[in-house]
C-alpha positions in Angstrom: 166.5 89.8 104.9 167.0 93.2 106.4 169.4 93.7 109.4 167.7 94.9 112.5 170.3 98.1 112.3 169.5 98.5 108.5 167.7 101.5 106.9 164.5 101.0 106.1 163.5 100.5 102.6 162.5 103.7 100.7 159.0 104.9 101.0 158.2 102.8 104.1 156.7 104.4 106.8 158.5 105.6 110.0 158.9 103.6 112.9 156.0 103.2 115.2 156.7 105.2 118.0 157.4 104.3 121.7 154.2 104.4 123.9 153.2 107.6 125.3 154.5 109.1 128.7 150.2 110.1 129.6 149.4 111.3 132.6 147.4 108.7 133.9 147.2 104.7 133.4 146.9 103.0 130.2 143.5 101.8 131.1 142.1 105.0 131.9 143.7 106.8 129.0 142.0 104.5 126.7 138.4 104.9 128.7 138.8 108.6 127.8 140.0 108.1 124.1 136.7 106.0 123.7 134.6 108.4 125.4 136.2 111.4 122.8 135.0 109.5 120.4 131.8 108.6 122.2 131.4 112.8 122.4 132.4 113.4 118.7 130.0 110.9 116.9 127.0 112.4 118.6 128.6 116.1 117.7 129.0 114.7 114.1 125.3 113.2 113.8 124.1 116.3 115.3 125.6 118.2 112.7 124.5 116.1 109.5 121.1 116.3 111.2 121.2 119.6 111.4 121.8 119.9 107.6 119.4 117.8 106.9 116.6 119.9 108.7 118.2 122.9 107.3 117.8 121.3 103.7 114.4 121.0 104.1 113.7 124.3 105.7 115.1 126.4 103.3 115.5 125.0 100.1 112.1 122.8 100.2 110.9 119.8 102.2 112.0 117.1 100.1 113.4 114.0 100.0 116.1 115.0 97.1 117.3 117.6 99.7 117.7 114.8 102.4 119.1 112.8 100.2 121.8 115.0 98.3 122.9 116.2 101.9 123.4 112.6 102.9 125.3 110.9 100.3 127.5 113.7 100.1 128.3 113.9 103.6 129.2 109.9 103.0 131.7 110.3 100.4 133.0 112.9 102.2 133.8 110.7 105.2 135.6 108.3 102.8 137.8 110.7 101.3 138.6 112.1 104.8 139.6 108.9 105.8 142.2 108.4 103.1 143.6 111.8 103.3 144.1 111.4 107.3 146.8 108.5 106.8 149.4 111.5 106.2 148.5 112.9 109.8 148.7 109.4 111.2 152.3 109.9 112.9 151.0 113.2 113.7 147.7 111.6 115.5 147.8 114.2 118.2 148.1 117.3 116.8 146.1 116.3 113.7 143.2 114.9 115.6 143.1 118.3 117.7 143.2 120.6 114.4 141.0 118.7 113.2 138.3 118.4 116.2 138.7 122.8 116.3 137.7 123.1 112.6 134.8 120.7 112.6 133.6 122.2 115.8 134.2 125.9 114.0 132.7 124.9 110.8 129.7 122.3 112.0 128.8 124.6 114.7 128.3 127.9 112.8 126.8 126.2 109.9 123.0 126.5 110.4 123.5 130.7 111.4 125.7 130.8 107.9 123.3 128.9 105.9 119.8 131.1 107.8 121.7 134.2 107.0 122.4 133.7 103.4 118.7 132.9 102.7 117.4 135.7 104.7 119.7 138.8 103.0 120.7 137.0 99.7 117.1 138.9 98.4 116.4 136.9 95.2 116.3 133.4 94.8 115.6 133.0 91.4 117.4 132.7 88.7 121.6 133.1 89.3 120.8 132.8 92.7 118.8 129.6 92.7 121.7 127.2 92.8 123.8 129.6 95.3 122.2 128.3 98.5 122.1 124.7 97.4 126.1 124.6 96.5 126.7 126.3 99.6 124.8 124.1 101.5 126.7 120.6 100.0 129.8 122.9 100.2 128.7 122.7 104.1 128.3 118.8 103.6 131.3 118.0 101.6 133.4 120.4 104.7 131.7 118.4 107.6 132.0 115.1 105.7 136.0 115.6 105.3 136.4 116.1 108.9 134.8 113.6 110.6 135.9 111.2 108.1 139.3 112.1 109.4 138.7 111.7 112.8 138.4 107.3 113.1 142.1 107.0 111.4 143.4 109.2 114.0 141.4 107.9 117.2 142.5 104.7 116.2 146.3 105.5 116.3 145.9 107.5 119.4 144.0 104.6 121.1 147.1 101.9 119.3 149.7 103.9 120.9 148.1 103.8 124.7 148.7 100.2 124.3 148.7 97.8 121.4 146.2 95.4 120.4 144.8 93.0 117.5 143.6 95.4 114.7 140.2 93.5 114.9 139.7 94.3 118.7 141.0 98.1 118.5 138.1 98.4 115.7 135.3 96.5 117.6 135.8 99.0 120.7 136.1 102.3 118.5 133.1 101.2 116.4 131.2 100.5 119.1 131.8 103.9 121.1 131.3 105.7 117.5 127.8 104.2 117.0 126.2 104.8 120.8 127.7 108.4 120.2 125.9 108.5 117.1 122.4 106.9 118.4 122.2 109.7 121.3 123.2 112.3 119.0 120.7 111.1 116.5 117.9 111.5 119.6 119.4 114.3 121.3 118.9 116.4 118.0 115.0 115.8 117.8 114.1 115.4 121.0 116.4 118.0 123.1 118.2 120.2 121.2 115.6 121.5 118.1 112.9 121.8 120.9 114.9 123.2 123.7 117.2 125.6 121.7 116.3 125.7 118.4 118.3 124.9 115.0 121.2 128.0 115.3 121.7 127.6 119.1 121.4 123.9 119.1 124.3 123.7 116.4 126.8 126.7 118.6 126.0 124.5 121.4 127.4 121.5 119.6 130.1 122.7 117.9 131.5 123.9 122.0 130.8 120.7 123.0 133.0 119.2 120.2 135.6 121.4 120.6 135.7 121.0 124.3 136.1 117.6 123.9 138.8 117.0 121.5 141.0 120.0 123.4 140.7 118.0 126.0 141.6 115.1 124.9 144.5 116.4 122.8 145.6 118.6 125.9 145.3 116.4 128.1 146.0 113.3 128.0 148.3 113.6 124.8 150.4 116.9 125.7 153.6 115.2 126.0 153.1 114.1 122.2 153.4 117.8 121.1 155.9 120.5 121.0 155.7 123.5 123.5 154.5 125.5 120.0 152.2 122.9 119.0 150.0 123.0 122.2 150.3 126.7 122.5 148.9 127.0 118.9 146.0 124.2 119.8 145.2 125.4 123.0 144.9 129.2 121.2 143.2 127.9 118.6 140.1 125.9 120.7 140.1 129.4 123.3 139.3 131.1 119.7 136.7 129.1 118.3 134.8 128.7 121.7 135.3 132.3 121.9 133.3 132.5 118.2 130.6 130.2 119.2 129.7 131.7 123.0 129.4 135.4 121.4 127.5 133.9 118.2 125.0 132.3 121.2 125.1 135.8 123.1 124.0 137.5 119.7 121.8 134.2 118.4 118.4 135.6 119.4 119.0 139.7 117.8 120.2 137.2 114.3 117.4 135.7 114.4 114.7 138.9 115.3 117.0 140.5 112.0 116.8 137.7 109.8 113.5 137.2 110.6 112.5 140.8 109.5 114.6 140.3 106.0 112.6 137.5 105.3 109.3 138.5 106.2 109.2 142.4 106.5 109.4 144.6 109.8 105.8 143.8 111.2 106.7 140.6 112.6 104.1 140.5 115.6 104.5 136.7 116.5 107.4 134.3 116.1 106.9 130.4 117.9 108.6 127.4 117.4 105.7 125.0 118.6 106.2 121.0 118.5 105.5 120.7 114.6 106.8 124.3 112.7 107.7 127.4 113.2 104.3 129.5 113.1 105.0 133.5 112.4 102.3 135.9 112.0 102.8 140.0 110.4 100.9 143.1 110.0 96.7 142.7 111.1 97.4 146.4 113.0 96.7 149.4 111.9 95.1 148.2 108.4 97.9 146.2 107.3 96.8 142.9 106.3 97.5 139.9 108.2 100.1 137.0 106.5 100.3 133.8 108.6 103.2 131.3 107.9 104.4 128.1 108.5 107.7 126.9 108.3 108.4 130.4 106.0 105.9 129.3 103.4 102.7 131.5 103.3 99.9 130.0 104.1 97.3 132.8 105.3 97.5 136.6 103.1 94.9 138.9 104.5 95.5 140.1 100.8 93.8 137.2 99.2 92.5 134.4 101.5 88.8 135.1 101.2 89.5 133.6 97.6 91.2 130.4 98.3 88.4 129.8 101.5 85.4 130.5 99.5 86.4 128.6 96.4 87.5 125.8 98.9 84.2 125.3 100.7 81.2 127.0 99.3 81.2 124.6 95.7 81.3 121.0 98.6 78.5 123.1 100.3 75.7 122.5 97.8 73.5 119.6 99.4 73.4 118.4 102.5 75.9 120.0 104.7 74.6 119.5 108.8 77.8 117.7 109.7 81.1 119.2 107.9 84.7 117.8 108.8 87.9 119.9 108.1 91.2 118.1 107.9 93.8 121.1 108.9 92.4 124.4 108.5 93.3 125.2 112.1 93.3 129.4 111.3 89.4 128.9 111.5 88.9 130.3 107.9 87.3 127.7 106.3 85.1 127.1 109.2 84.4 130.8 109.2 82.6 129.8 105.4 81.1 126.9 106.5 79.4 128.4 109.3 78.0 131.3 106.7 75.7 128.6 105.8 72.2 127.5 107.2 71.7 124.4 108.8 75.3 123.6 109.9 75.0 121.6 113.3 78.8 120.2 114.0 82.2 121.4 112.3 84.8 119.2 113.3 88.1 120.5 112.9 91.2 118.0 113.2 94.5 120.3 113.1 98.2 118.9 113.9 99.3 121.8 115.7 98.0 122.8 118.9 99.9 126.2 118.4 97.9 127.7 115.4 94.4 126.7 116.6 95.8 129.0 120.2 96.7 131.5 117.6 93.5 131.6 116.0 91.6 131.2 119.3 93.9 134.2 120.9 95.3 136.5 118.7 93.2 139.3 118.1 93.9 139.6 114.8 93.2 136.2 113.4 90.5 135.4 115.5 89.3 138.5 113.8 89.7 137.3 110.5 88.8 133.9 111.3 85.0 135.7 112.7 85.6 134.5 116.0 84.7 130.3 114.9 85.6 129.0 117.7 83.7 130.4 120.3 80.6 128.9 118.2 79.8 125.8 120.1 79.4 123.9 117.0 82.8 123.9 116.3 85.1 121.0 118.0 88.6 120.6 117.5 91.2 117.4 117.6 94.4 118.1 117.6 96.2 115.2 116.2 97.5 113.7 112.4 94.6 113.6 110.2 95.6 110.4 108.0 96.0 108.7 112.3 92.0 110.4 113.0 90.6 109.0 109.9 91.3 105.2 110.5 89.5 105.6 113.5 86.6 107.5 112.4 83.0 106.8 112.6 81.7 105.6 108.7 79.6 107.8 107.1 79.9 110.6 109.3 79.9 113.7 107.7 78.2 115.3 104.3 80.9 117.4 103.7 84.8 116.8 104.2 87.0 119.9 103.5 90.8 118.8 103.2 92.8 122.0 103.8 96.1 120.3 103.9 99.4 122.2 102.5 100.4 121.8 98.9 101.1 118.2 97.9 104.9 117.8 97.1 105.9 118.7 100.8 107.2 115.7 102.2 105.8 115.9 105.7 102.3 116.2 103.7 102.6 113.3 100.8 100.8 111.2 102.8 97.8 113.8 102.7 97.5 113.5 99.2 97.8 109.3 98.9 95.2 106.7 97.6 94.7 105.1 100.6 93.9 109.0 102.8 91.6 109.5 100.3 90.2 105.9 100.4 90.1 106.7 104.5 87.8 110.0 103.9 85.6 108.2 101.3 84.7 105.8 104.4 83.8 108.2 106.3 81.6 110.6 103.6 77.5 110.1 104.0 75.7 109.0 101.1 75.6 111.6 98.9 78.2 113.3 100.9 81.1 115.5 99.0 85.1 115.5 99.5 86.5 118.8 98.4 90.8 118.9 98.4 93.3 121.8 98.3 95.3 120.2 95.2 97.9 123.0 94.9 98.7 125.5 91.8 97.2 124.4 88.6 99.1 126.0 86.2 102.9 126.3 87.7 102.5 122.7 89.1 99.4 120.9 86.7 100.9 117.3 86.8 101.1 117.5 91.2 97.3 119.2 90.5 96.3 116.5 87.7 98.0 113.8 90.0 95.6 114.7 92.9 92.9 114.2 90.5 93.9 110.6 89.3 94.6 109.5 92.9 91.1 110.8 94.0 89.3 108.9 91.3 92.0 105.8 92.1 90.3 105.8 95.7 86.4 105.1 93.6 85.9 108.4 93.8 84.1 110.9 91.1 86.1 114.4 90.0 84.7 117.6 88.9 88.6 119.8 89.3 88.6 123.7 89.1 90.9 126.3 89.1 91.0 129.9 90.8 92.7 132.2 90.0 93.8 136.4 91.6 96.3 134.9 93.7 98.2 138.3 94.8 101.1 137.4 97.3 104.6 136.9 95.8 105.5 135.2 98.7 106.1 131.2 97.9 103.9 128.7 99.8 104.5 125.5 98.3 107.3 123.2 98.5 110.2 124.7 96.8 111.2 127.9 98.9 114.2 129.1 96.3 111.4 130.6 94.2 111.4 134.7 93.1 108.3 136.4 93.4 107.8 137.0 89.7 107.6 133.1 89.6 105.5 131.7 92.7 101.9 130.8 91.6 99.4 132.7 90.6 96.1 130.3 91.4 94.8 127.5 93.3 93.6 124.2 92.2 90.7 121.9 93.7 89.0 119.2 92.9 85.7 118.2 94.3 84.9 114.5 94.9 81.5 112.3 95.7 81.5 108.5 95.7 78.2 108.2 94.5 77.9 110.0 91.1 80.0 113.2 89.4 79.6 116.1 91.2 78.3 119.6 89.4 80.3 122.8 90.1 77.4 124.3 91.7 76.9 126.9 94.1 74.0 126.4 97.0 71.4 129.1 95.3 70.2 129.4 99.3 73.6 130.6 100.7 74.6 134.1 101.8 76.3 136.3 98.8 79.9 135.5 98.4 83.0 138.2 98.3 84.4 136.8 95.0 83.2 133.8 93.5 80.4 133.6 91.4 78.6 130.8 89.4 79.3 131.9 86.1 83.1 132.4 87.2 83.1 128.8 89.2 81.6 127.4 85.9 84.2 128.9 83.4 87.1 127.8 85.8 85.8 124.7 85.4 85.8 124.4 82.1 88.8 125.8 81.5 90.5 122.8 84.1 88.6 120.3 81.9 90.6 121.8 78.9 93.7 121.3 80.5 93.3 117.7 82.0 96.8 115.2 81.7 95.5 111.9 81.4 97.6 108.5 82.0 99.1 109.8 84.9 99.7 107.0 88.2 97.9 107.6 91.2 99.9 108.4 94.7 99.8 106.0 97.5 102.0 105.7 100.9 104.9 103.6 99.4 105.0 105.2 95.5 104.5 108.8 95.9 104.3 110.7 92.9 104.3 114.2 93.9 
């Protein structure tokens, strides 16, 4: 039995310490302990959030990217948390280190990880895996901290007065989780609306570091040496110092990066309530490039070859009432109005902010032949797999899906058995289904995958390919792509629920720019040639893409 005077065994840990001299009563002091933490677990979902968003912006909208940032971030936390029991009789100063790095690290993240995509140049080859290791580089640094920051609360909140483990847990738990629910709603809902991804992260990282200063500071000054909280309170002036001129400078970052990654005729640049939508050159005979979410989705260079091999093949037969799913630019309209009897072109598009664009600027609305002024056309704005289950059966003779390429998350469900058992329903008899189904020879088991979910869903295939793609500018779901390797086509398949359809052009219709029957008929062929059987279809809870 030890004496009460004895030394304490080797390796034991110090004696706890006497309670704190704070600066205000033990019940308050622990309200604002809780309330730190309260302020940190929002800052903390905000930032893994903000990783998360950034993982799918830059690198490719995925659920690998989601997931890689996620689990790392996790383990992270654990390993933080063991490595803060050497700081635990150094709670205070720890936990205030601590709180200035994260808010250092987590809030310049997102301007670090934009500007190494926009002037890296390259993203192939070496450079391919740069970005990603930097990015769980970002994860495993974020992870560490705030996985550090419970051990430390929790001594800081023992030492204002001590209670049963169980109890101490239940109240900083609980505090950590409602921080982390209105961080998790903040992020969506206020910040990446209201101040974007770069200035929504500065504006976290202040926050965070505001809040463990204070803390620290505050209530806990008597814990540290006159050096200790000179160096802390220098420290937190520094990094708020870092953050407030990286928000005074956010928006001339984000005009340069902009003009690294997409040239220096940037004419339009909007974050509307689904993507980012940036439109460059249409002036002065340079052609117009439309994109969304930085993947190219409209090249003056080239787009009268993906829009007339999109429509004009679905056109041959009855075509009076045409639906297009997306396809807000107004292009494909533009081709389905080139043809004789069209009397309704409904258009349902997810973003309000490109059919203003296409109504508005004078460029695309140009391009786009001024569509929707023609009072045949009617647009919906709303989700088109949401429009379909509520649309009127056998509606329309034609149904043009120009949707982005399959294998972006946000557009899986575009491509699924049960969307294209929804458009069937709504297809006259007789009536043909023509889909966007991505590159067919960088990507032929996403295009052949298409195919076999189509025919999954009862209906008939006839797939082709086209080819004279000429932007080097990626568009599909992997943005980490040089421009010696993005695709070089487009693949579609046409679709009819009554019989197989023939690759035929309406012998009636106005002459085409580029395709021609022979060419439709040899492109084809040569998809026939190069058909993957055995392959599953896609449906809402299995995707395959």
């Amino acid at each position: 039995m030890i004496e009460p005077h004895a030394p304490a065994p080797p390796g034991s840990p110090p004696p706890w310490p006497g309670p704190p001299r704070l600066p205000v009563r033990p019940s308050t002091g622990r309200f604002l302990v809780l309330a730190c933490v309260f302020v940190c677990a929002a800052c903390g979902l905000v930032y893994e959030l903000e990783l998360v968003a950034l993982a799918s912006y830059l690198i490719g909208d995925s659920v690998t990217q989601a997931s890689v940032v996620l689990s790392v971030m996790v383990f992270a936390m654990g390993i933080g948390s063991l490595a803060a029991k050497r700081l635990r009789w150094r709670a205070a100063a720890g936990f205030g280190a601590i709180e200035a790095t994260l808010a250092l690290v987590g809030g310049c993240s997102a301007m670090a990880l934009y500007a190494v995509f926009a002037w890296t140049g390259d993203w192939g080859g070496l450079w391919a895996c740069g970005p990603r290791w930097l990015l769980v580089a970002f994860s495993l640094t974020i992870g560490l901290l705030i996985g550090a920051e419970v051990p430390l609360l929790m001594e800081l909140i023992q030492r204002i007065r001590r209670q049963d483990a169980g109890g101490a847990v239940a109240d900083l738990f609980a505090a950590d989780y409602v921080g982390a629910l209105v961080g998790g709603l903040a992020f969506p809902f206020l910040l990446l609306p209201l101040l974007g991804q770069l200035t929504g992260a500065l504006i976290t990282g202040a926050v965070n570091a505001i809040a463990g200063g204070a803390l620290v500071l505050g209530l806990f000054r008597r814990d540290l040496t006159r050096r200790a909280r000179w160096l802390l309170l220098i420290a937190n002036v520094t990094v708020l110092g870092v953050l407030a001129s990286a928000a005074v400078l956010v928006d001339d970052f984000e005009r340069a990066a902009r003009h690294a990654v997409y040239g220096r005729d940037v004419r339009v640049a909007q974050q509307t309530g689904s993507q980012e939508v940036v439109l460059t050159g249409g002036t002065d005979g340079r052609p117009l490039d439309l994109f969304l979410d930085g993947r190219l989705r409209v090249s003056g260079r080239d787009e009268h070859l993906y829009h007339e091999a999109l429509v004009h093949p679905a056109m041959n037969g009855p075509h009076a009432r045409v639906l297009i799913l997306g396809g807000g630019d107004g292009l494909a309209a533009r081709e389905v109005l080139r043809h004789e009897g069209v009397r309704q072109v409904d258009i349902v598009e997810l973003d309000a902010g490109v059919v203003r664009l296409a109504r508005r600027d004078p460029a695309l609305s140009k391009l786009n032949g001024h569509v929707y002024d023609d009072p045949r056309v009617r647009v919906t704005t709303d989700d088109a797999f949401r429009w379909l289950r509520t649309a009127p059966t056998a509606a329309y003779d034609v149904v043009v899906s120009d949707l982005p390429d399959p294998g972006i998350t946000a557009s899986t469900k575009l491509y699924s058995q049960e969307f294209y058992g929804l458009a069937r329903r709504v297809l006259a008899p007789g009536g043909r289904l023509v889909v966007h189904a991505g590159p067919f020879a960088d990507r032929p088991r996403v295009f052949w995958t298409v195919d076999a979910t189509l025919r999954a869903a009862g209906l008939h295939t006839a797939p082709y390919r086209v080819g004279g793609r000429d932007s080097g500018f990626t568009a599909g779901p992997d943005r980490m792509t040089d421009g010696a390797r993005t695709p070089r086509d487009w693949g579609f398949v046409l679709a009819c629920a009554d019989t197989r359809p023939r690759l035929r052009l309406d012998p009636r219709e106005p002459p085409l720019r580029t395709l021609t029957q022979p060419a439709l008929t040899a492109d084809g062929n040569a998809a026939a040639l190069a058909r993957i059987d055995g392959l599953p279809a896609s449906t809402l809870v299995h995707p395959r893409y």
